[in-house]
ZAMIMI-870820 format. One line per 2 residues: for each residue x, y, z of C-alpha. Coordinates in steps of 0.2 Angstrom, whole numbers, padded with zeros to 4 digits, always signed. Layout:
N
X,Y,Z | ... .
//
This chain:
553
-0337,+0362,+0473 | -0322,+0372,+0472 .
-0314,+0363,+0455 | -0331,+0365,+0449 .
-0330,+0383,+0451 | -0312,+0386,+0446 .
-0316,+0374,+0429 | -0331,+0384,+0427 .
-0323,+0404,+0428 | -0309,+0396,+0416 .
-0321,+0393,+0403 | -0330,+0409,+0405 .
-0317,+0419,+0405 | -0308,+0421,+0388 .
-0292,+0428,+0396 | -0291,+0413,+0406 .
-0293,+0404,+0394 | -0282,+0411,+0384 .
-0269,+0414,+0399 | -0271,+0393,+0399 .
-0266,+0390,+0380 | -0251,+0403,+0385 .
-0244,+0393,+0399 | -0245,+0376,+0388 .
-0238,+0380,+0375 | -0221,+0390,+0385 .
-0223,+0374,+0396 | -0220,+0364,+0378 .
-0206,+0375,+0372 | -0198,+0372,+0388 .
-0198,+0356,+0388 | -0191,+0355,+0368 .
-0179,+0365,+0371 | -0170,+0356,+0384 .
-0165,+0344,+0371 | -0154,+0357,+0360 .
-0147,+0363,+0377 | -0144,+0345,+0381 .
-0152,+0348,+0398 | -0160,+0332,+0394 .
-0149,+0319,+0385 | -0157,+0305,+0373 .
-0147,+0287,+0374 | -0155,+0272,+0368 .
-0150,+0262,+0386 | -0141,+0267,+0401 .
-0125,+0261,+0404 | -0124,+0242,+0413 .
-0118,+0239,+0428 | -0109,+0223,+0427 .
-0098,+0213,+0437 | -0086,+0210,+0422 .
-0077,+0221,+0410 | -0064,+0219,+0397 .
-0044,+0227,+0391 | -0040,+0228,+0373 .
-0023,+0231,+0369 | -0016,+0232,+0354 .
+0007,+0237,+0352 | +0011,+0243,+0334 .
+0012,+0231,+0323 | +0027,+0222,+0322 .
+0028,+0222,+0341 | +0036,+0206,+0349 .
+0027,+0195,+0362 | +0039,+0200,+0376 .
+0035,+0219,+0372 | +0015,+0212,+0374 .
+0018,+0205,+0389 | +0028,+0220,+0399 .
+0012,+0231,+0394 | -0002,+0220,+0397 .
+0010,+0216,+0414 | +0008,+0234,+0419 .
-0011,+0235,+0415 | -0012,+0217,+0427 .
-0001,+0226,+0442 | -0012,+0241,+0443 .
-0029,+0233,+0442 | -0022,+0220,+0453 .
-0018,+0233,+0467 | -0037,+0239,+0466 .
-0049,+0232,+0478 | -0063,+0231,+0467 .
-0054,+0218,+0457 | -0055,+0202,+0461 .
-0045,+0191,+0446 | -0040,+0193,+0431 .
-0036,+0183,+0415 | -0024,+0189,+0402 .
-0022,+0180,+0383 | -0007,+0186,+0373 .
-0008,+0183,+0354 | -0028,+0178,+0356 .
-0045,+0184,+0362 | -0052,+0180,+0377 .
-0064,+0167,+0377 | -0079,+0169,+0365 .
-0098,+0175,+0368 | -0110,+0184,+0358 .
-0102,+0202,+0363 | -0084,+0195,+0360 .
-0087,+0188,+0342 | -0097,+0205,+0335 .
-0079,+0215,+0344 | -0071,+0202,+0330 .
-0061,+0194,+0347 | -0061,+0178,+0338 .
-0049,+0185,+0322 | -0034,+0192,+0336 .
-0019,+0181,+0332 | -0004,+0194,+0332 .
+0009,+0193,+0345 | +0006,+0214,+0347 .
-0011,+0210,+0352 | -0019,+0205,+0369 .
-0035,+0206,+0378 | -0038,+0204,+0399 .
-0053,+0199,+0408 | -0057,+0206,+0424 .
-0069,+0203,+0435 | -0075,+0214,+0449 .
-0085,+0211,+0465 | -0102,+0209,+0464 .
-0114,+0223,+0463 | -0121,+0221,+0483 .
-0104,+0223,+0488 | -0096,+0239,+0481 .
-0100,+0256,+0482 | -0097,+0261,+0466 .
-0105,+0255,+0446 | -0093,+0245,+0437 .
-0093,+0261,+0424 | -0089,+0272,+0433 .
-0077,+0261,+0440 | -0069,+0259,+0422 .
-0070,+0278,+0420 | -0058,+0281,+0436 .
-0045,+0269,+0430 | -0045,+0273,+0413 .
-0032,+0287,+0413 | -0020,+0276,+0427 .
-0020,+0260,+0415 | -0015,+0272,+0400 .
+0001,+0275,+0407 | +0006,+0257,+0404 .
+0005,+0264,+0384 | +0024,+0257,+0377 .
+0027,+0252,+0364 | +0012,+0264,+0355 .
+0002,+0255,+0363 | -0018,+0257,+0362 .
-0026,+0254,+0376 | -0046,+0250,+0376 .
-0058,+0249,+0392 | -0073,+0240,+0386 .
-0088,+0235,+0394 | -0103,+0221,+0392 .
-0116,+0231,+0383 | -0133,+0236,+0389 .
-0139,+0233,+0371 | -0136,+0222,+0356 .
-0119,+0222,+0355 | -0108,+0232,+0341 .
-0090,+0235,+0337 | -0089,+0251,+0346 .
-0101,+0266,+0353 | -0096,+0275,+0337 .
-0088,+0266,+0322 | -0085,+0279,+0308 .
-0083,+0267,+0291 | -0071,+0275,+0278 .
-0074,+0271,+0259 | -0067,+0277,+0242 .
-0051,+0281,+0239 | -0037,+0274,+0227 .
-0029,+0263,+0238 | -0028,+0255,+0254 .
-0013,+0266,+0260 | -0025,+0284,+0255 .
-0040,+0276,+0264 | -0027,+0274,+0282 .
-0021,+0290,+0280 | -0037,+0297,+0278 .
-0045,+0289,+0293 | -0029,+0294,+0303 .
-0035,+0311,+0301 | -0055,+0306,+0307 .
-0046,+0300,+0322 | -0037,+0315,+0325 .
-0053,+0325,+0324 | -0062,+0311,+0335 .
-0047,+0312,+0347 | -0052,+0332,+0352 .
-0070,+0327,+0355 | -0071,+0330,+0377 .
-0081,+0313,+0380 | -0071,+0300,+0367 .
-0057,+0287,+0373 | -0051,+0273,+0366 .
-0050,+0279,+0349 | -0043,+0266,+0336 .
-0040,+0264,+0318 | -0044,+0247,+0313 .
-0030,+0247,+0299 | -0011,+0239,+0299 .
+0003,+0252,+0298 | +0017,+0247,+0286 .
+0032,+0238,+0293 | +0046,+0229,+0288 .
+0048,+0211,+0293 | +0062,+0198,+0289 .
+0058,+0182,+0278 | +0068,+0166,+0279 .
+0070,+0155,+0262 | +0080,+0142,+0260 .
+0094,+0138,+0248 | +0090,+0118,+0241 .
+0107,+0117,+0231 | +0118,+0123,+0248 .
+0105,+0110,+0258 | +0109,+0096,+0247 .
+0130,+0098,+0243 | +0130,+0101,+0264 .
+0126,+0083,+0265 | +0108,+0089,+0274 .
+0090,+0086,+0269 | +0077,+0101,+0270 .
+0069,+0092,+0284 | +0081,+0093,+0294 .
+0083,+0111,+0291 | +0066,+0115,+0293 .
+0065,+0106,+0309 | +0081,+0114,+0317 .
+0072,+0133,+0313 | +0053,+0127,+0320 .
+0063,+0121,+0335 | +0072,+0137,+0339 .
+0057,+0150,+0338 | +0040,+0139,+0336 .
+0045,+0124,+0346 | +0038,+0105,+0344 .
+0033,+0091,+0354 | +0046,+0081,+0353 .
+0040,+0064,+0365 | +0028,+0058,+0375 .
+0029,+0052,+0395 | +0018,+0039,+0398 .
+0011,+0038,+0419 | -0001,+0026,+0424 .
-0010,+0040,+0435 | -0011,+0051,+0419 .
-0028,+0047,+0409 | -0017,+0052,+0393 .
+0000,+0055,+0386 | +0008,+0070,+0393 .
+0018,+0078,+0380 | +0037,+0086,+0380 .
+0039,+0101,+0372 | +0054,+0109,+0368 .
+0059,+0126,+0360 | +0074,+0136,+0364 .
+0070,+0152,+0372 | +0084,+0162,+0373 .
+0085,+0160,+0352 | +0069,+0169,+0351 .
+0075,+0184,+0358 | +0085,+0197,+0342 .
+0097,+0211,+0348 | +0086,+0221,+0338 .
+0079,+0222,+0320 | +0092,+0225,+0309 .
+0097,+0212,+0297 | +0115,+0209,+0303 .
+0111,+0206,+0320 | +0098,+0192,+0315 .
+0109,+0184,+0305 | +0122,+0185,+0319 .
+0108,+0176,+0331 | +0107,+0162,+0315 .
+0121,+0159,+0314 | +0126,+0151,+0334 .
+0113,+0134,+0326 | +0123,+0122,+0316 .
+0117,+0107,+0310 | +0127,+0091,+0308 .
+0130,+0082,+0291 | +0130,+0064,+0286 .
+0147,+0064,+0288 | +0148,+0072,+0306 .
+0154,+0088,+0302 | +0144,+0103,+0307 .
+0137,+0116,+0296 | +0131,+0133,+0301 .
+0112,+0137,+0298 | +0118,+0155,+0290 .
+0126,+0146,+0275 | +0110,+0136,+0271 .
+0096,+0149,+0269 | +0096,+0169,+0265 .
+0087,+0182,+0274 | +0076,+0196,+0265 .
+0068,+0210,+0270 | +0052,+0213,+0264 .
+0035,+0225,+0268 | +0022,+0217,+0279 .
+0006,+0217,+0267 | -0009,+0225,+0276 .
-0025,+0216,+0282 | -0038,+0222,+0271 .
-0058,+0222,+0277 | -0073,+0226,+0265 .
-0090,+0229,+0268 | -0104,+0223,+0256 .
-0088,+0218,+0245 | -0081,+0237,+0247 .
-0065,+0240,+0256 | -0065,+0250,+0271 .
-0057,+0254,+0287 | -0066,+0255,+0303 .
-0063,+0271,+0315 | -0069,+0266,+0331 .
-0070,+0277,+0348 | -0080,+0272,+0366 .
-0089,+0287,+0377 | -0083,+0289,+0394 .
-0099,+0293,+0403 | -0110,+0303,+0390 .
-0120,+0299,+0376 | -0115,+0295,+0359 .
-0125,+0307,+0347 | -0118,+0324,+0356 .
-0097,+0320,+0353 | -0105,+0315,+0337 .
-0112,+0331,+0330 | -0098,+0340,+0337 .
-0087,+0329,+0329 | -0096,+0332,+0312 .
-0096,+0351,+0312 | -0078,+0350,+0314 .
-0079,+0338,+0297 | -0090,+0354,+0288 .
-0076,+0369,+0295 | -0061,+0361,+0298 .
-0059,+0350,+0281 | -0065,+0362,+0268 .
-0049,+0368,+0264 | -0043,+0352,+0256 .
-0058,+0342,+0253 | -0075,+0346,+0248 .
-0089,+0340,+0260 | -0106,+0335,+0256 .
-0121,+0329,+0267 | -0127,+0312,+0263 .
-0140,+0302,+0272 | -0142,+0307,+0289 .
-0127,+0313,+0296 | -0114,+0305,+0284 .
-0103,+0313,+0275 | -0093,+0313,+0257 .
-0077,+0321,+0255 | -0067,+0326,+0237 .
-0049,+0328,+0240 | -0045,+0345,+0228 .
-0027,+0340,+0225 | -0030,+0323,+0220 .
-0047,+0319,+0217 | -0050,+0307,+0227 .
-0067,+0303,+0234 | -0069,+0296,+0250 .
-0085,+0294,+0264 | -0089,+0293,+0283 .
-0104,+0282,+0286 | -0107,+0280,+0305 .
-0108,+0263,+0312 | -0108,+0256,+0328 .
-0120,+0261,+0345 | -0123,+0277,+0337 .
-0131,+0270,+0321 | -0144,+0259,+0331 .
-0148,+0274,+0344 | -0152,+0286,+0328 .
-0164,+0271,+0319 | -0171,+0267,+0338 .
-0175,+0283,+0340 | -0182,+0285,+0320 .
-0192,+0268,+0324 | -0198,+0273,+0340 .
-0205,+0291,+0335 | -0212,+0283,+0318 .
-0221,+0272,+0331 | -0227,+0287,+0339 .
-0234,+0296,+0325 | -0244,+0282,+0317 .
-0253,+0279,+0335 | -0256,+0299,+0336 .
-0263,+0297,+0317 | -0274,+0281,+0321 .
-0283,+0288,+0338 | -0286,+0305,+0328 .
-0296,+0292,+0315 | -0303,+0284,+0329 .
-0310,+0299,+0337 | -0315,+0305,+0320 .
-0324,+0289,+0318 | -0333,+0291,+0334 .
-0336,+0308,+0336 | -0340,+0313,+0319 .
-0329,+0331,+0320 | -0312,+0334,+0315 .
-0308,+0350,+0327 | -0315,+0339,+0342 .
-0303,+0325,+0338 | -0288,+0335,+0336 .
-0290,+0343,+0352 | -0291,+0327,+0359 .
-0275,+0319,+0349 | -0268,+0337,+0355 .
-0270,+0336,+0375 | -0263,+0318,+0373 .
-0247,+0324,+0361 | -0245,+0338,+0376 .
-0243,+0324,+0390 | -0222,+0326,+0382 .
-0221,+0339,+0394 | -0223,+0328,+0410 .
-0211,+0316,+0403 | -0197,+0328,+0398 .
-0198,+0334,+0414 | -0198,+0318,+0425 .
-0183,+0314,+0418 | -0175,+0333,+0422 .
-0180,+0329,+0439 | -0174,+0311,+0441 .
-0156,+0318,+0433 | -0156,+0330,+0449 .
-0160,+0315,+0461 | -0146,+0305,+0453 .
-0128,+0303,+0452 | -0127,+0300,+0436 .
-0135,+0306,+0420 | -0152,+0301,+0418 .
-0155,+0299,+0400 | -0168,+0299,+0390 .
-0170,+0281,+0381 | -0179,+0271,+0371 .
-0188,+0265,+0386 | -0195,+0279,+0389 .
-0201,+0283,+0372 | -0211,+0267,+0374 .
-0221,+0273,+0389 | -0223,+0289,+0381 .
-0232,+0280,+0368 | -0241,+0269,+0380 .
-0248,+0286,+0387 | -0257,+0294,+0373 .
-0270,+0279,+0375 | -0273,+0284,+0393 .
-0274,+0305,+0389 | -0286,+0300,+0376 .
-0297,+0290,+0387 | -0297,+0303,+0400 .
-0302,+0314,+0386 | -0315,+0306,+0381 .
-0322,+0301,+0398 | -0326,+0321,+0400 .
-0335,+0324,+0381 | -0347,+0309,+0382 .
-0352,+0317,+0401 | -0353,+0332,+0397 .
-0363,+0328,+0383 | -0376,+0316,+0394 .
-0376,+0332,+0406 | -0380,+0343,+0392 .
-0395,+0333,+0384 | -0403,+0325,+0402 .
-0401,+0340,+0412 | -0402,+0354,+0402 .
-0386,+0359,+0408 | -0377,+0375,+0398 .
-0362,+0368,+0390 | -0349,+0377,+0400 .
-0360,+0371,+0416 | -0358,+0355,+0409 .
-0339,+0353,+0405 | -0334,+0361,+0423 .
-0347,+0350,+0432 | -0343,+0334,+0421 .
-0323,+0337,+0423 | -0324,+0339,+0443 .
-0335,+0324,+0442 | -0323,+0313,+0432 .
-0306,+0321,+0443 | -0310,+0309,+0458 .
-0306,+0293,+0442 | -0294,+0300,+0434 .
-0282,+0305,+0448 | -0287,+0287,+0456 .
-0281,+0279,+0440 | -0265,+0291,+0439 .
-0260,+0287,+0455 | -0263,+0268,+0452 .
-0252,+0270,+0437 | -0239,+0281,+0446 .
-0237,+0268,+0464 | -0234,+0253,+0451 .
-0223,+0262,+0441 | -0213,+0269,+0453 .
-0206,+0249,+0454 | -0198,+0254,+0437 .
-0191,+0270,+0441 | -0173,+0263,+0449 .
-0171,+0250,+0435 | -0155,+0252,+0425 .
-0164,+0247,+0409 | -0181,+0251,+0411 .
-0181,+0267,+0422 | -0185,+0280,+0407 .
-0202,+0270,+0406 | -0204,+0269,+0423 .
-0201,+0287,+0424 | -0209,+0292,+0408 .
-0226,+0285,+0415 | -0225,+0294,+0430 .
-0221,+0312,+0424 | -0231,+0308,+0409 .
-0249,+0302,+0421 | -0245,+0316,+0434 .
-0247,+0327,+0415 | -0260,+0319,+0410 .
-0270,+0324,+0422 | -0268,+0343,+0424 .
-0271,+0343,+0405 | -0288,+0335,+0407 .
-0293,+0345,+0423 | -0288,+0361,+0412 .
-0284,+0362,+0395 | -0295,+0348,+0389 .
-0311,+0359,+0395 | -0302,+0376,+0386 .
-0301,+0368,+0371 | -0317,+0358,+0367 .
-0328,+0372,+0373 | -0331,+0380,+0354 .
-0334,+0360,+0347 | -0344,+0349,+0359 .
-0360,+0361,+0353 | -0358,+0352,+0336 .
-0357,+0336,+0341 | -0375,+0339,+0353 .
-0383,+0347,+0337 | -0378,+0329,+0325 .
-0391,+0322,+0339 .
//
């Protein structure tokens, strides 16, 4: 038999042999390195293709409704005049109705009149040629053209995971006070702002503004012949509005109410404090005794600072940097991002490494101490990852006791835990290929670290299969043992290649899923692997053990 034969001058020959530890292991560097070189990028889940996506928008505070509405009006006429987009829905000075996503995006806590969120909805996935992300991605620069205002625009989409705040949220700590802790996440979003593959960058924290409050004068109210209720009415009436009556119908199953506000009241010349006291005065408000009294001689108007919303963590105060990927992964604008933290704030902070990749900063002028904790889709891609290749490690340690258990040698079981460890290589490099046969990036996720897991069982069994053959062949027939392990691999190659290819036709139904390719594609690469490592490395690298195991006999 030919693979007999080819097995059998492998084992003999020690250049051979040693030629097939040389290619493994530049095999295996290869297929490490492509991660540094980001040949292969790691994501915990592809982007979803979803038939629904969402626009934040969000004016500089202080921003009336009317300047809301001629922004969020421009975003509706362009994606209007798209054919993918079927409807939308836009709420001004609320979120758009609530789910699990929505609430954890803090949707539910939008009240402002500079706020606004639209729902759009696209055509289904059967009839359009395009993913609805990258969909998103070719609008994105159109829609932020309707920016007025200082307005910050945000594309966000239904996640593929549990859902977060943001792909990245950088949480900022420490300082003296809450306006140190803004000005100091302005300048992480600055240095998130030059990273290529980062839109929609946002600092979660209210700018300072000056707003007008309205008090009214009781002594004036009362000498003016006017109670305060009438007063308060008269000001709710002109800028909240009230339901003043009912109309009863008989075909109406309830009373439909009349509401009445004046509009045009609303509406300032601008924000100085003359002009709205201008605009007060035109309402007038008449006495017990009939005379009429202008509002501006009943109340006084001040000026005073809009106190910022605070948010706290674990009963800290924080602010929330947030930034979305267009098209990549979150870890690589990330580490980018970080070394410009390390050599670009040196000069006025001192930078430290803390857990993982957050950092601490000490301002040298004043003392201040401040840190960067990283939040968001990136935190639970880093502690899916750790998970996931703790997972990995345990099952190499438990089938190396196993083996130890049954074979009785520790070499012998560290070969075998070995070949199974080197089964990567076809992984890593399914997943080069499948990013070549696709139009977008084909990442490595957390799905495929689950079927590379899955795999070790199967490379150990193949393994295995060989040794106790070659052993039967070695102590019934008298075979030599490198007689042995070539005729006992070519024996077992008809199995094993049946059982890949078992493993690679059913897989292959998992290899165009959005969610579950990677272990569709991990099982594939990492089978097809598995195989050449038992027909040729396994029988190289138990030759100088099996001996020890026939001699326990």
């Amino acid at each position: 038999m030919k693979l007999e034969k080819f097995i059998y001058e492998i084992i003999q020959n020690p250049k051979k042999s040693l030629m097939v530890y040389t290619i493994t292991l530049g095999l295996f560097i290869l297929s490490v390195a492509t991660f540094p070189t980001q040949i292969v990028k790691a994501k915990m889940l592809p982007s979803k293709d979803s038939d629904t996506f969402s626009v934040y928008v969000d004016l500089k505070d202080g921003s009336s409704v009317e300047q809301t509405k001629e922004v969020t009006s421009c975003i509706s006429k362009k994606l209007i005049a798209k054919d993918l987009v079927t409807n939308i829905s836009v709420f001004i000075a609320e979120g758009q109705p609530l789910d699990f996503a929505a609430l954890v995006k803090q949707s539910a806590l939008k009240d402002k009149q500079s706020q606004a969120e639209i729902m759009v909805n696209i055509k289904k996935e059967k009839n359009r040629d395009i993913s609805s992300y990258n969909f998103v991605s070719s609008i994105r620069d159109e829609l932020q053209e309707c920016s007025k205002y200082e307005a910050n625009i945000k594309l966000i989409e239904l996640p593929a995971g549990p859902p977060v705040l943001a792909s990245i949220v950088a949480e900022i700590y420490g300082g003296k006070s809450f306006e140190s802790r803004r000005e100091f996440a302005k300048k992480v979003a600055k240095v998130l702002e030059k990273q290529k593959t980062l839109v929609d960058i946002d600092v979660m924290a209210d700018d300072s503004y000056d707003k007008f409050e309205i008090s009214l004068d009781n002594n004036k109210i009362i000498k003016s012949g006017l109670s305060l209720e009438q007063v308060k009415n008269i000001v709710y009436l002109a800028y909240e509005g009230m339901i003043l009556s009912v109309v009863n119908e008989a075909d109406s199953q309830s009373q439909v109410p009349i509401f009445l506000r004046l509009d045009n009241q609303r509406v300032f010349d601008s924000n100085k404090k003359e002009d709205i006291i201008n605009k007060l005065s035109t309402l007038k408000l008449i006495n017990k005794d009939g005379f009429t009294v202008p509002l501006t001689e009943l109340i006084e108007v001040k000026k005073i600072k809009k106190e910022p919303t605070l948010t706290s963590k674990n009963l800290e105060p924080m602010i929330n940097v947030i930034a979305e990927t267009n098209k990549d992964s979150q870890i690589y604008p990330l580490l980018d991002a970080r070394d410009d933290f390390l050599n670009g704030f040196d000069k006025d902070y001192e930078v430290t490494k803390t857990d993982m990749l957050n950092l601490n900063f000490l301002d040298k002028k004043t003392g201040e101490r401040f840190s960067l904790i990283w939040d968001g889709e990136l935190k639970v891609t880093i502690d899916t990852f750790i998970d996931l290749g703790g997972a990995f490690i345990i099952a190499l340690v438990l089938i190396f006791f196993l083996m130890v258990v049954y074979y009785k040698n520790f070499a012998l079981s560290w070969g075998i835990v070995l070949s199974s460890f080197i089964s990567i290589i076809g992984v890593i490099f399914a997943h080069i290929i499948m990013d070549i046969l696709t139009t977008d990036t084909f990442y490595l996720t957390a799905t495929s670290l689950i079927g590379f897991i899955g795999l070790i069982g199967i490379n150990s069994r193949n393994s295995t299969l060989i040794i106790d053959f070659t052993k039967q062949l070695v102590e019934e027939r008298g075979f030599s043992i490198n007689e042995a392990i070539a005729k006992a691999t070519a024996t077992r190659s008809k199995p094993i290649i049946l059982t890949v290819l078992t493993m690679v036709f059913a897989s292959s139904l998992l290899a165009t899923d959005a969610v579950f390719g990677g272990l569709g594609v991990a099982l594939i690469g990492g089978t097809l692997m598995s195989y050449i490592v038992s027909m040729f490395f396994v029988p190289v690298i138990i030759k100088n053990h099996i001996s020890k195991i026939i001699a326990q006999r």
